[in-house]
PyMOL Python script that loads the backbone (N, CA, C, O; Angstrom):
from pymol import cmd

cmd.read_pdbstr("""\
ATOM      1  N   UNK A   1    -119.838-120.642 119.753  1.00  0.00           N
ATOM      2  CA  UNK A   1    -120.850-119.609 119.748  1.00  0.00           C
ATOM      3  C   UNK A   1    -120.554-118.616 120.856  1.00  0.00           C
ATOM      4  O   UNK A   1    -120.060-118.920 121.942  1.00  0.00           O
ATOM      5  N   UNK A   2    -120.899-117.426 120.480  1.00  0.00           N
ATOM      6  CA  UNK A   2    -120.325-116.530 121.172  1.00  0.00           C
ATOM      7  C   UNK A   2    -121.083-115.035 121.511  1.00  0.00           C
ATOM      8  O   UNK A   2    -120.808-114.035 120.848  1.00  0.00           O
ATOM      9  N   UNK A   3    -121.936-115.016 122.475  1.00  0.00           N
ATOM     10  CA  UNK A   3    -122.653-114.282 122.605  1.00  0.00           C
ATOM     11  C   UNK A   3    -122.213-112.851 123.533  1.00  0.00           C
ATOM     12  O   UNK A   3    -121.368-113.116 124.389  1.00  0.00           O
ATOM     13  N   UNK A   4    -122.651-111.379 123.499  1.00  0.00           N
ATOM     14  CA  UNK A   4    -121.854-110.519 124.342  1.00  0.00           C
ATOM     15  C   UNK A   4    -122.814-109.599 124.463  1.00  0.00           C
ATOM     16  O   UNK A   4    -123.614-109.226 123.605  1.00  0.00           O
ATOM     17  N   UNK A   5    -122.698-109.259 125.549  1.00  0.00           N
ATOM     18  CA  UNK A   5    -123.744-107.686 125.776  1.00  0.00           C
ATOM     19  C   UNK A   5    -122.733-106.589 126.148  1.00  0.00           C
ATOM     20  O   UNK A   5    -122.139-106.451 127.218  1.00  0.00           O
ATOM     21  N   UNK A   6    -122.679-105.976 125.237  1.00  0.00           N
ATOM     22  CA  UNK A   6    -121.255-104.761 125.344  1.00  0.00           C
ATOM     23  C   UNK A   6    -121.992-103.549 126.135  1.00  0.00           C
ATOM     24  O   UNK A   6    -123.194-103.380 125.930  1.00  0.00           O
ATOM     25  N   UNK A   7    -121.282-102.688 127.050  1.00  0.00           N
ATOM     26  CA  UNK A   7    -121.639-101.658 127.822  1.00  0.00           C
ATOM     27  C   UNK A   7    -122.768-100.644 127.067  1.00  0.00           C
ATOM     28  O   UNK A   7    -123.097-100.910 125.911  1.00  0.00           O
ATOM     29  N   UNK A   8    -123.204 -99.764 127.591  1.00  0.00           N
ATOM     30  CA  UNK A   8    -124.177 -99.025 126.692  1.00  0.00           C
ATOM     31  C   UNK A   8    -123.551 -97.975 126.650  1.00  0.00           C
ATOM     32  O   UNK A   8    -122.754 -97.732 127.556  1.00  0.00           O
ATOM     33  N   UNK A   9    -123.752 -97.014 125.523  1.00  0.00           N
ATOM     34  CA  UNK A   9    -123.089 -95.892 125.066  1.00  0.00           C
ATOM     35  C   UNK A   9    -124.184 -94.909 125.281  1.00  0.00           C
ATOM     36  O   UNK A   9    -125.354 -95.273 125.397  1.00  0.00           O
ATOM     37  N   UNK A  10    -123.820 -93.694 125.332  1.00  0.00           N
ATOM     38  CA  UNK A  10    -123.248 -93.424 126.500  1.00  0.00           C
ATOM     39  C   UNK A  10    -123.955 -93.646 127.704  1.00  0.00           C
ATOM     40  O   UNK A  10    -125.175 -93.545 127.832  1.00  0.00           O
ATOM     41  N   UNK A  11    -122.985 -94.009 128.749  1.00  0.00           N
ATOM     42  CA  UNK A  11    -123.486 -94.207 130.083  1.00  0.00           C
ATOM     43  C   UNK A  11    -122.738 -93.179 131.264  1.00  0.00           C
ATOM     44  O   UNK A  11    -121.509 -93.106 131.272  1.00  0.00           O
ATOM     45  N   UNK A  12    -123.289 -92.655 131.927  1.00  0.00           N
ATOM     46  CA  UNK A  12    -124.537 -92.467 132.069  1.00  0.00           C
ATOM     47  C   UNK A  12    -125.201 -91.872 131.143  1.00  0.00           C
ATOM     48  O   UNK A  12    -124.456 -91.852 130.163  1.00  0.00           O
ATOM     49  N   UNK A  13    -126.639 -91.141 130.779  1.00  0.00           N
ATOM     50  CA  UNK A  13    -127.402 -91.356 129.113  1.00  0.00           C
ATOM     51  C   UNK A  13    -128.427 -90.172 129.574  1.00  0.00           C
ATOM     52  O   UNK A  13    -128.968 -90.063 130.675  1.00  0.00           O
ATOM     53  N   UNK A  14    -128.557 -89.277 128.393  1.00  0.00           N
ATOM     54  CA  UNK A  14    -129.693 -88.472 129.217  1.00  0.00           C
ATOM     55  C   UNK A  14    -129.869 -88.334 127.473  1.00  0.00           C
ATOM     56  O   UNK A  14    -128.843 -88.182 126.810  1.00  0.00           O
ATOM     57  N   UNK A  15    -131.463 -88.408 126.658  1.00  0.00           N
ATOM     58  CA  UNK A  15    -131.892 -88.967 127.297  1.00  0.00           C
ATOM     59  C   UNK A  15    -132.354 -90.821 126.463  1.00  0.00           C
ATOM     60  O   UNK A  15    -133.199 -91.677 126.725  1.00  0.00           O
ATOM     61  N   UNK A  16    -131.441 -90.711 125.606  1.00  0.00           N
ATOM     62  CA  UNK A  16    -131.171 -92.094 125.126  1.00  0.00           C
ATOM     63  C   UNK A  16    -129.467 -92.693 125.171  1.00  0.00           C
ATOM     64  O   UNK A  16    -128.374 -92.131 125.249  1.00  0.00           O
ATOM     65  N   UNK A  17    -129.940 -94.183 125.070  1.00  0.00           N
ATOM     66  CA  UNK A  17    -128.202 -94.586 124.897  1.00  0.00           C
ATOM     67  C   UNK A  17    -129.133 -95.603 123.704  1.00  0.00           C
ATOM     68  O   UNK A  17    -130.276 -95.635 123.247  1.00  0.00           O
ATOM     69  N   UNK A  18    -127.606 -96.503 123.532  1.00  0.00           N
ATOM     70  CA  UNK A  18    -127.491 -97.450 122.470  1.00  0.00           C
ATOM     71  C   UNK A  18    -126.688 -98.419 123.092  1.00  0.00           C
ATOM     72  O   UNK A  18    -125.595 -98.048 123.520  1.00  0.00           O
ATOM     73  N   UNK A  19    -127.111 -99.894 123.255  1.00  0.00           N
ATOM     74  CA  UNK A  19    -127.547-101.105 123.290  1.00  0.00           C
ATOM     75  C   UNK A  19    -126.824-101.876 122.381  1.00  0.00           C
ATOM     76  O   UNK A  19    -127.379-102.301 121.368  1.00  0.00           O
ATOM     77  N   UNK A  20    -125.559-102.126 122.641  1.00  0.00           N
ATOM     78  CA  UNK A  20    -125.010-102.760 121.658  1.00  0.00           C
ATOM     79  C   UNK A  20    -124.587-104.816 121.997  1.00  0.00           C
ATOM     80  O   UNK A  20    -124.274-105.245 123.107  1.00  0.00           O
ATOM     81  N   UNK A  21    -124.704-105.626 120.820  1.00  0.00           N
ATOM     82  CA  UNK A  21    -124.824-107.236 121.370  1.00  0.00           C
ATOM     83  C   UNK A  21    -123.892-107.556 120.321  1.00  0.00           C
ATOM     84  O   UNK A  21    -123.621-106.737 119.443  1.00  0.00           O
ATOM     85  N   UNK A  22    -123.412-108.649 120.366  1.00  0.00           N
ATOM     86  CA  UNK A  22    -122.691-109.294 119.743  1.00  0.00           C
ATOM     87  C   UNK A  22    -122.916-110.986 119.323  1.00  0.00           C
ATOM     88  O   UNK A  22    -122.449-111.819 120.099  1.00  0.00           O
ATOM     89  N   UNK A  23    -123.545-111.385 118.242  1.00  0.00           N
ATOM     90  CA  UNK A  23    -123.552-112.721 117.948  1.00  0.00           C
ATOM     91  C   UNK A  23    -122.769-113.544 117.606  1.00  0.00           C
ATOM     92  O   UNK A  23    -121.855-113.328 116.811  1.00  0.00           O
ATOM     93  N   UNK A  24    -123.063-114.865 118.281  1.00  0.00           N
ATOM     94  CA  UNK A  24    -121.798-115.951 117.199  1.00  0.00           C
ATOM     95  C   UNK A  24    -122.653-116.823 116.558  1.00  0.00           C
ATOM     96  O   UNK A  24    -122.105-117.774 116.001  1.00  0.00           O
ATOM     97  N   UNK A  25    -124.133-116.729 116.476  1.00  0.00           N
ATOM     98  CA  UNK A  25    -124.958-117.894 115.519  1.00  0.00           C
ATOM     99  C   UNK A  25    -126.506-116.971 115.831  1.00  0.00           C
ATOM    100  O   UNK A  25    -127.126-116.471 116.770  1.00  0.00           O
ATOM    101  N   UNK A  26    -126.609-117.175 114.204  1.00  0.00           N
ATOM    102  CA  UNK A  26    -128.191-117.265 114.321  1.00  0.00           C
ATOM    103  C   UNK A  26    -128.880-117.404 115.890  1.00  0.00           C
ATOM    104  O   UNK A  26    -128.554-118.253 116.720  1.00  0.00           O
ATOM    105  N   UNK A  27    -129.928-116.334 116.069  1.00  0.00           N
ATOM    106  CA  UNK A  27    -130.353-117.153 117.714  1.00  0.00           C
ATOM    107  C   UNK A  27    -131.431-115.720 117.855  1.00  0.00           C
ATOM    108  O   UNK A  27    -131.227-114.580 117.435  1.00  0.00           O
ATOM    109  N   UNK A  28    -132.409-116.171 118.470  1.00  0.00           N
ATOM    110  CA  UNK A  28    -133.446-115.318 119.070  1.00  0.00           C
ATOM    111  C   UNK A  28    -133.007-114.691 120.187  1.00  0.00           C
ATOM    112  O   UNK A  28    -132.412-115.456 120.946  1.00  0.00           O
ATOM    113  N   UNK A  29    -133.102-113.376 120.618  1.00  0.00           N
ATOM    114  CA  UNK A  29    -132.713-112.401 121.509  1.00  0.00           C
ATOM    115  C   UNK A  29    -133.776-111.847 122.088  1.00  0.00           C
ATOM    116  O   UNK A  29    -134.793-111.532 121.470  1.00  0.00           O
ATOM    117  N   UNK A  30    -133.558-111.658 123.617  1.00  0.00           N
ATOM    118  CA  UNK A  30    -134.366-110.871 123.829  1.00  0.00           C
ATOM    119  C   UNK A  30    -134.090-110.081 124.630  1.00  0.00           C
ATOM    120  O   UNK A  30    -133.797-110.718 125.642  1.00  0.00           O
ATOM    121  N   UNK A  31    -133.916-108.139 124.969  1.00  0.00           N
ATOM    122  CA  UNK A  31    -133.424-107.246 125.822  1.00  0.00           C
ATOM    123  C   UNK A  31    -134.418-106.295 126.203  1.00  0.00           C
ATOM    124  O   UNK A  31    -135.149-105.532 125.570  1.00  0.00           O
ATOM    125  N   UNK A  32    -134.221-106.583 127.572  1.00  0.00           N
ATOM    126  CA  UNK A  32    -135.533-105.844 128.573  1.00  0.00           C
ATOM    127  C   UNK A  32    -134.891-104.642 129.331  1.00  0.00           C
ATOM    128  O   UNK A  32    -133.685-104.399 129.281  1.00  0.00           O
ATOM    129  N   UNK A  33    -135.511-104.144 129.814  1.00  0.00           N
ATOM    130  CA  UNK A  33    -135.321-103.037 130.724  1.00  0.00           C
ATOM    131  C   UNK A  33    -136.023-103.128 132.222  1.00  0.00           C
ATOM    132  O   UNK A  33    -137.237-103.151 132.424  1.00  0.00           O
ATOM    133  N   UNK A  34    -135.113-103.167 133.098  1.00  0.00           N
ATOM    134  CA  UNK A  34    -135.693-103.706 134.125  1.00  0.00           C
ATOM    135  C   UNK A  34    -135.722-102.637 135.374  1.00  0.00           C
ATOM    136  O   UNK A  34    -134.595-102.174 135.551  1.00  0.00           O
ATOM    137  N   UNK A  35    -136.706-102.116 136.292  1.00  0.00           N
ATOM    138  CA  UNK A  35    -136.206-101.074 137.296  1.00  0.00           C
ATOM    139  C   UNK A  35    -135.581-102.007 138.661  1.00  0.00           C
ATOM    140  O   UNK A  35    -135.725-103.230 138.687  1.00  0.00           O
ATOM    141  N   UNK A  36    -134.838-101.207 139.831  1.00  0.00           N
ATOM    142  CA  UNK A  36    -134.125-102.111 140.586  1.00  0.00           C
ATOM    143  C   UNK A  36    -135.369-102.811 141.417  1.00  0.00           C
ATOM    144  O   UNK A  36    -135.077-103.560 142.349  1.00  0.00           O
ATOM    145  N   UNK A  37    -136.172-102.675 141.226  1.00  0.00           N
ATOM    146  CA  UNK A  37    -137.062-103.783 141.625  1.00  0.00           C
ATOM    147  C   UNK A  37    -136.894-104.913 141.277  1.00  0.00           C
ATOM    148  O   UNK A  37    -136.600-105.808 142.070  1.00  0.00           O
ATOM    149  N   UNK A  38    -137.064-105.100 139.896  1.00  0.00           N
ATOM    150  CA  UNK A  38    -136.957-105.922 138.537  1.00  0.00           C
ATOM    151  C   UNK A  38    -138.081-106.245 138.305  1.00  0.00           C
ATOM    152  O   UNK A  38    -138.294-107.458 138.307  1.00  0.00           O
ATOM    153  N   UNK A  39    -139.029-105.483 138.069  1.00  0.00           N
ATOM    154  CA  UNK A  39    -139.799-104.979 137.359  1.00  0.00           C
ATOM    155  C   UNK A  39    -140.066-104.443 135.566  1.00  0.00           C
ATOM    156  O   UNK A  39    -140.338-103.282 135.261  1.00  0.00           O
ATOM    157  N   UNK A  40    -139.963-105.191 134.911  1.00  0.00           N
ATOM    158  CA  UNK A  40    -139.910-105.486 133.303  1.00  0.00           C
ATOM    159  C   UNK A  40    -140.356-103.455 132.972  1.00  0.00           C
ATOM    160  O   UNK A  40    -141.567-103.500 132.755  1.00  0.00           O
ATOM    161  N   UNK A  41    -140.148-102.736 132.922  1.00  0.00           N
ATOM    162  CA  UNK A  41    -140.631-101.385 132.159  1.00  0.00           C
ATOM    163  C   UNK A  41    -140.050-101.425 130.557  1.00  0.00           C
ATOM    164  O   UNK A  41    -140.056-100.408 129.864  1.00  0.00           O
ATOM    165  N   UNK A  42    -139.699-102.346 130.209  1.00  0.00           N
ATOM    166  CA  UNK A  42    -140.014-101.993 128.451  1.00  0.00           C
ATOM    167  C   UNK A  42    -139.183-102.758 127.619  1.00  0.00           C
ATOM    168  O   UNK A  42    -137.961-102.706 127.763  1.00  0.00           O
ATOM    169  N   UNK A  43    -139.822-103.611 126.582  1.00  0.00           N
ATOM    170  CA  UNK A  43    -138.871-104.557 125.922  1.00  0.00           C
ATOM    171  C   UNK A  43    -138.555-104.134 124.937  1.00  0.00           C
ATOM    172  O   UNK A  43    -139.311-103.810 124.021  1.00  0.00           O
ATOM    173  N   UNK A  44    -137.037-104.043 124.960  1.00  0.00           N
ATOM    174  CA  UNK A  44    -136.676-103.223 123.430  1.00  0.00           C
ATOM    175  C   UNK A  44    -136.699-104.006 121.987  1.00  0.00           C
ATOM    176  O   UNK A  44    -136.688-103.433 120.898  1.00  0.00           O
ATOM    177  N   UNK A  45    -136.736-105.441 122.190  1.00  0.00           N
ATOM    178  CA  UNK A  45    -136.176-106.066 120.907  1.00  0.00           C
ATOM    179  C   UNK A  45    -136.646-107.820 121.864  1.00  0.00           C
ATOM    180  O   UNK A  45    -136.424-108.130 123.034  1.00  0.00           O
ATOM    181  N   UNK A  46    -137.369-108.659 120.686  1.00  0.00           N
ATOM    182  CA  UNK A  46    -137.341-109.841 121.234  1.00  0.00           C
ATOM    183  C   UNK A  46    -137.902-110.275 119.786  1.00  0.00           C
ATOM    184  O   UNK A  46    -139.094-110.377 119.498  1.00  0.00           O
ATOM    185  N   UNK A  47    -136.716-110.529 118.865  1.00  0.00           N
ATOM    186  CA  UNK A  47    -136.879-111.026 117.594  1.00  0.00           C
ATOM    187  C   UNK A  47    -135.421-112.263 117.376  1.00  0.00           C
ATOM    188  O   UNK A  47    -134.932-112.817 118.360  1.00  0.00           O
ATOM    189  N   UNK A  48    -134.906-112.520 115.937  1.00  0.00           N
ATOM    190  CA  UNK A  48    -134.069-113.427 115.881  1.00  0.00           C
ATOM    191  C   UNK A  48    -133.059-112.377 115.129  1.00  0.00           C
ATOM    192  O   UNK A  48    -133.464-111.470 114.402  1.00  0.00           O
ATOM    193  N   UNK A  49    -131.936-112.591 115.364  1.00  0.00           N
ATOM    194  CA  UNK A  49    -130.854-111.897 114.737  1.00  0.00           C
ATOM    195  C   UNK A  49    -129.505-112.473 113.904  1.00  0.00           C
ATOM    196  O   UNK A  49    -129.822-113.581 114.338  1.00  0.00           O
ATOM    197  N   UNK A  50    -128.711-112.654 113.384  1.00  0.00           N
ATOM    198  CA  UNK A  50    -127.823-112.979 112.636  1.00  0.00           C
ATOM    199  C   UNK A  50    -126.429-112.787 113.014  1.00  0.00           C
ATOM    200  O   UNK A  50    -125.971-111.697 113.356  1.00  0.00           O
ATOM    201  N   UNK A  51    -125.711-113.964 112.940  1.00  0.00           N
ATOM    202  CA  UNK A  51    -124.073-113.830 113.558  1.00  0.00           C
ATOM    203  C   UNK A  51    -123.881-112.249 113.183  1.00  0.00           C
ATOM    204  O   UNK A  51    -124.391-111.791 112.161  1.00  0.00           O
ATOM    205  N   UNK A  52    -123.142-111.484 114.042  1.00  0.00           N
ATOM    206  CA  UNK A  52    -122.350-110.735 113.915  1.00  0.00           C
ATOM    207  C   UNK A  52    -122.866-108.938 115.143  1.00  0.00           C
ATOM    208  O   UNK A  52    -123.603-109.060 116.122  1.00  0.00           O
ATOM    209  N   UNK A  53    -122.519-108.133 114.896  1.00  0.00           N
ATOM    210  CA  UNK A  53    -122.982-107.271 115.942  1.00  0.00           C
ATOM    211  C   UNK A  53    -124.157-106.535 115.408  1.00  0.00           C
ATOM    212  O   UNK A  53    -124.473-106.329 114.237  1.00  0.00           O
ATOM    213  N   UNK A  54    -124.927-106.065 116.882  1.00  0.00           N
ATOM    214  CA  UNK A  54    -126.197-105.078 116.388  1.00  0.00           C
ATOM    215  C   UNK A  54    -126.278-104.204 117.301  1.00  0.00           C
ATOM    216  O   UNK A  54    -125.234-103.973 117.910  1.00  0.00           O
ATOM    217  N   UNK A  55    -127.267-103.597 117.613  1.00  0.00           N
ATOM    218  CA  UNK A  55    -127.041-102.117 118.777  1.00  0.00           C
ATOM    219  C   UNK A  55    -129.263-102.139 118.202  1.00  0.00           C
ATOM    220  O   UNK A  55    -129.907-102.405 117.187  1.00  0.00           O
ATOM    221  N   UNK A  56    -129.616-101.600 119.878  1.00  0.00           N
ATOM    222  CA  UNK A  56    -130.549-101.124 119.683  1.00  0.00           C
ATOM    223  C   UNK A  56    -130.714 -99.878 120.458  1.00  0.00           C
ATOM    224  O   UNK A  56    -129.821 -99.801 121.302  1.00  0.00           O
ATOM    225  N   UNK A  57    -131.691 -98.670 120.489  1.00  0.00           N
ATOM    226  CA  UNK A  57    -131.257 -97.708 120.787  1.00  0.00           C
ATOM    227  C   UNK A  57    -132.892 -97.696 122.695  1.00  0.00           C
ATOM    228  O   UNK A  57    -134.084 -97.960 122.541  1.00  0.00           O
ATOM    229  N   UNK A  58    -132.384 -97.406 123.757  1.00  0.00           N
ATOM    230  CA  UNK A  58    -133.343 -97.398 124.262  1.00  0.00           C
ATOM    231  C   UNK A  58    -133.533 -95.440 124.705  1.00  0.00           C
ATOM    232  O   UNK A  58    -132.704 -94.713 125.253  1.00  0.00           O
ATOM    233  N   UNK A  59    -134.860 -95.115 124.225  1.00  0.00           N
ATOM    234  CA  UNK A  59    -135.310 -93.959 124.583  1.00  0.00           C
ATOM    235  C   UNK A  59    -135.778 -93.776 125.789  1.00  0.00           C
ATOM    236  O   UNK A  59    -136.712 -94.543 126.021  1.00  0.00           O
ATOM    237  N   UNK A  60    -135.478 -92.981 126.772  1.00  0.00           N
ATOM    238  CA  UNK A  60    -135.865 -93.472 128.320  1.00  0.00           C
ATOM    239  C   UNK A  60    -136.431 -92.190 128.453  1.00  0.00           C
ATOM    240  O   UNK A  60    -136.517 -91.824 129.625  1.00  0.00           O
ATOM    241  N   UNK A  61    -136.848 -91.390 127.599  1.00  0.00           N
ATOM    242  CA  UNK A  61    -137.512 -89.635 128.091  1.00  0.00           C
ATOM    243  C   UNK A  61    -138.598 -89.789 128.605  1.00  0.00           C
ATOM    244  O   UNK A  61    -138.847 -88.711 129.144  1.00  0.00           O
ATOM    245  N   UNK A  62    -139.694 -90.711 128.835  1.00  0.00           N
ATOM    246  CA  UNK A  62    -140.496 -90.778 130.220  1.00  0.00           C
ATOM    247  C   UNK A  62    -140.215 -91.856 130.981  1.00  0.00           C
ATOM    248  O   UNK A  62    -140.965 -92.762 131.346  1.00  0.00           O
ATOM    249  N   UNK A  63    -138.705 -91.622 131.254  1.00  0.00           N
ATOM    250  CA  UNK A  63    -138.305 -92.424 132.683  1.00  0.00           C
ATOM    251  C   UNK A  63    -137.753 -91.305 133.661  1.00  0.00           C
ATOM    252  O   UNK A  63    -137.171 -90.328 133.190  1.00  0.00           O
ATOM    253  N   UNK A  64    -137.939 -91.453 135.016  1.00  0.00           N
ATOM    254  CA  UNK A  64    -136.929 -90.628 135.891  1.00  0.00           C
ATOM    255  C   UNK A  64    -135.864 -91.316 136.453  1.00  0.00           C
ATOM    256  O   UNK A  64    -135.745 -92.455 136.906  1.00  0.00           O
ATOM    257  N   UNK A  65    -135.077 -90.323 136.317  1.00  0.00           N
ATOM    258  CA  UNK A  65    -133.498 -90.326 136.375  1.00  0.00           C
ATOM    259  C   UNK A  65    -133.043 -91.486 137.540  1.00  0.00           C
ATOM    260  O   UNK A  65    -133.580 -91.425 138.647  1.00  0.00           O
ATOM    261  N   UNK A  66    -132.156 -92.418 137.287  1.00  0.00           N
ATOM    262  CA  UNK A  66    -131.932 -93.371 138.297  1.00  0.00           C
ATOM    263  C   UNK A  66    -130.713 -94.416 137.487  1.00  0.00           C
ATOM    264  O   UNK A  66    -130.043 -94.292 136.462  1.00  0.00           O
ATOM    265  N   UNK A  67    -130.838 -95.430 138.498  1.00  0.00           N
ATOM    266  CA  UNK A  67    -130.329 -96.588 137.666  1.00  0.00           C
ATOM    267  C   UNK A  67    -131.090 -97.934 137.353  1.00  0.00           C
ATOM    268  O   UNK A  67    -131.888 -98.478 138.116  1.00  0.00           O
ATOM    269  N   UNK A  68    -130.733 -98.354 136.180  1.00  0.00           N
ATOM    270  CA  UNK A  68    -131.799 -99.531 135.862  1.00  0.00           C
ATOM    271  C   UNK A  68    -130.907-100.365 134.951  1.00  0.00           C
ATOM    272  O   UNK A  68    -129.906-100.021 134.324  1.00  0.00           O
ATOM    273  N   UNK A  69    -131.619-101.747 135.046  1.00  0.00           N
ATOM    274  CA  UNK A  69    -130.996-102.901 134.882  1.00  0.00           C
ATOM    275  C   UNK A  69    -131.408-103.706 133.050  1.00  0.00           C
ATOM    276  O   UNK A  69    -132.543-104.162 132.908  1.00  0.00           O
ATOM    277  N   UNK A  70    -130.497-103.778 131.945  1.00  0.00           N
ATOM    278  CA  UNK A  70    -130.587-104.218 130.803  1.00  0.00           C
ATOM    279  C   UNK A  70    -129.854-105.410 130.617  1.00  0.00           C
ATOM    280  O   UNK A  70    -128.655-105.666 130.727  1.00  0.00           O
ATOM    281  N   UNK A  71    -131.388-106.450 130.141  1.00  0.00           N
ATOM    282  CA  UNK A  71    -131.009-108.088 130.132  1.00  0.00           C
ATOM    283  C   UNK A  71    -131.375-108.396 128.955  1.00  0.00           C
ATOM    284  O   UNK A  71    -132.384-108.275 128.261  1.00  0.00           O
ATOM    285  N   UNK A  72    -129.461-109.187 128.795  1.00  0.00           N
ATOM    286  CA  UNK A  72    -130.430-109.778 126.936  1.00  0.00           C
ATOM    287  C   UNK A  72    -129.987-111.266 127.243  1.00  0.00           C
ATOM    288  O   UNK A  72    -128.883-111.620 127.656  1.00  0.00           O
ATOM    289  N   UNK A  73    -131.119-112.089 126.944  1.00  0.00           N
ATOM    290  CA  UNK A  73    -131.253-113.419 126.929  1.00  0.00           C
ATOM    291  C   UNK A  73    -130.937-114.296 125.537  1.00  0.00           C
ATOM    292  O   UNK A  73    -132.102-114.552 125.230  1.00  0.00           O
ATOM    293  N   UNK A  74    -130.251-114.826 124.657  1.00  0.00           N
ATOM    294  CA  UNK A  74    -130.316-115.593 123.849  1.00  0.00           C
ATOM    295  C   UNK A  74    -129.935-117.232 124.167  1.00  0.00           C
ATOM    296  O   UNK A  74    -128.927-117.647 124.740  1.00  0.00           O
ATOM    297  N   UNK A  75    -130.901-117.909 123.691  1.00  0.00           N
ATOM    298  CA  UNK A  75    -130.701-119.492 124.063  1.00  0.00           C
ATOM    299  C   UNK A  75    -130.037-119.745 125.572  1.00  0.00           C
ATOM    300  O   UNK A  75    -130.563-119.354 126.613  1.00  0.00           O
ATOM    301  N   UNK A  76    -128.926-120.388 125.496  1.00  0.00           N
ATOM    302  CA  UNK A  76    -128.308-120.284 127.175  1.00  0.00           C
ATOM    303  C   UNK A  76    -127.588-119.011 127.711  1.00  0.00           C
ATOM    304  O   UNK A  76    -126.997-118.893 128.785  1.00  0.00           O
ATOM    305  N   UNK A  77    -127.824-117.777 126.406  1.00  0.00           N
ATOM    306  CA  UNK A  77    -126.766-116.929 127.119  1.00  0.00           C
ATOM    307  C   UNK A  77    -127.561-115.818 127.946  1.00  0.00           C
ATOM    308  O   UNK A  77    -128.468-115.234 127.355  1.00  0.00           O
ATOM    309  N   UNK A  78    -127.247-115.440 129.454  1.00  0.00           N
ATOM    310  CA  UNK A  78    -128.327-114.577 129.614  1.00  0.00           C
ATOM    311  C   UNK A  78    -126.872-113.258 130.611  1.00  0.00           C
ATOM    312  O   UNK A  78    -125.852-113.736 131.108  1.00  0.00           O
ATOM    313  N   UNK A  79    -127.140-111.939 130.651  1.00  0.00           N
ATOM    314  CA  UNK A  79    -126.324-111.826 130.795  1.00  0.00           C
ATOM    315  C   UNK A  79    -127.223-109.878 131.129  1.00  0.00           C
ATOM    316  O   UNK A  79    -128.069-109.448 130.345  1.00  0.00           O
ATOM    317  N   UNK A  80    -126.738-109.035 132.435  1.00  0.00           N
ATOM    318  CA  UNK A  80    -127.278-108.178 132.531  1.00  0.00           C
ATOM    319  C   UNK A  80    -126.542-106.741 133.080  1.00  0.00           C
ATOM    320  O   UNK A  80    -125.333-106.887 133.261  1.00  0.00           O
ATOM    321  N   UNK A  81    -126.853-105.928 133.256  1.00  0.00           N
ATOM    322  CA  UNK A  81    -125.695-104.644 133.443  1.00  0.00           C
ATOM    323  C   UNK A  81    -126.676-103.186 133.683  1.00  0.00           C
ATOM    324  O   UNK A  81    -127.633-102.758 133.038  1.00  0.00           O
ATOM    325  N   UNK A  82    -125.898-102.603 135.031  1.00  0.00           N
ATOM    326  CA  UNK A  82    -126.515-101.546 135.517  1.00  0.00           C
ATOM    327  C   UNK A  82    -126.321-100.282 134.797  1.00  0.00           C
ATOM    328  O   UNK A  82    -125.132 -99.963 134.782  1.00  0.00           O
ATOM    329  N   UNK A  83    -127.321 -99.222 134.022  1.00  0.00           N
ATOM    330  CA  UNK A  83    -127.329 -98.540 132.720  1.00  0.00           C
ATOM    331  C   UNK A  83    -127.916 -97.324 133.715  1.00  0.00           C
ATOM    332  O   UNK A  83    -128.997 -97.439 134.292  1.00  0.00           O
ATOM    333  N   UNK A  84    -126.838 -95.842 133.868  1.00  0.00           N
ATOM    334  CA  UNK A  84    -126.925 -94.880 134.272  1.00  0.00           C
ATOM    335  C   UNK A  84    -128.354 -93.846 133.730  1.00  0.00           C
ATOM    336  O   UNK A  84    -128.430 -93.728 132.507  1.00  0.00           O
ATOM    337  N   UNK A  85    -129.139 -93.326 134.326  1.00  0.00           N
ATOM    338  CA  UNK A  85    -130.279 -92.021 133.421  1.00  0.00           C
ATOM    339  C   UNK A  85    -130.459 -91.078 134.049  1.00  0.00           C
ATOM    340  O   UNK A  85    -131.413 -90.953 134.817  1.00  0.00           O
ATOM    341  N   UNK A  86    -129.292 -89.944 133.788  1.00  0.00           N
ATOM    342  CA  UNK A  86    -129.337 -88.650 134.086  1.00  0.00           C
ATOM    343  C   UNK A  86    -129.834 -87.394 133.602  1.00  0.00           C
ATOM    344  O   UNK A  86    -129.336 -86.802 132.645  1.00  0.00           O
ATOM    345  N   UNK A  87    -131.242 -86.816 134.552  1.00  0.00           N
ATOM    346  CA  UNK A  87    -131.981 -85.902 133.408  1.00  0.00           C
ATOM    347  C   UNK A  87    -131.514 -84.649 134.595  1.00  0.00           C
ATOM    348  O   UNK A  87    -131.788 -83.467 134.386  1.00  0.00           O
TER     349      UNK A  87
END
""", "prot")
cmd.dss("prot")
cmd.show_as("cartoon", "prot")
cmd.util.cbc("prot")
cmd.orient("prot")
């Protein structure tokens, strides 16, 4: 099983990117948006998904410009990455 959180497109992002994951089994996901506090500001997706790849898109136009932190959790895989927002 083989789980992946691929970089976000484009990064840095003004004023959406896309969220792309990669499955190796059936498995519930879940990808947050976190400020460097780590502070939860917005859950994009916390459903079950199907072997193979998906992308979700995060809209950040009432966020200000910074850097912030995107975590996707499935079963043991948890895995997170600093996502550029330049307005």
């Amino acid at each position: 099983e083989q789980f992946v959180l691929h970089q976000n497109y484009p990064n840095p992002f003004n004023p959406s990117t896309t969220i792309s994951f990669s499955m190796g089994s059936l498995d519930f996901v879940s990808i947050k948006i976190y400020d460097l506090k780590g502070r939860i500001i917005e859950t994009l997706t916390e459903q079950y998904y199907q072997t193979g790849n998906h992308s979700v898109v995060w809209d950040a136009s009432d966020f200000p410009s910074g850097l912030y932190a995107v975590s996707m959790q499935a079963s043991s895989f948890e895995n997170a990455q600093i996502i550029t927002l330049i307005k």
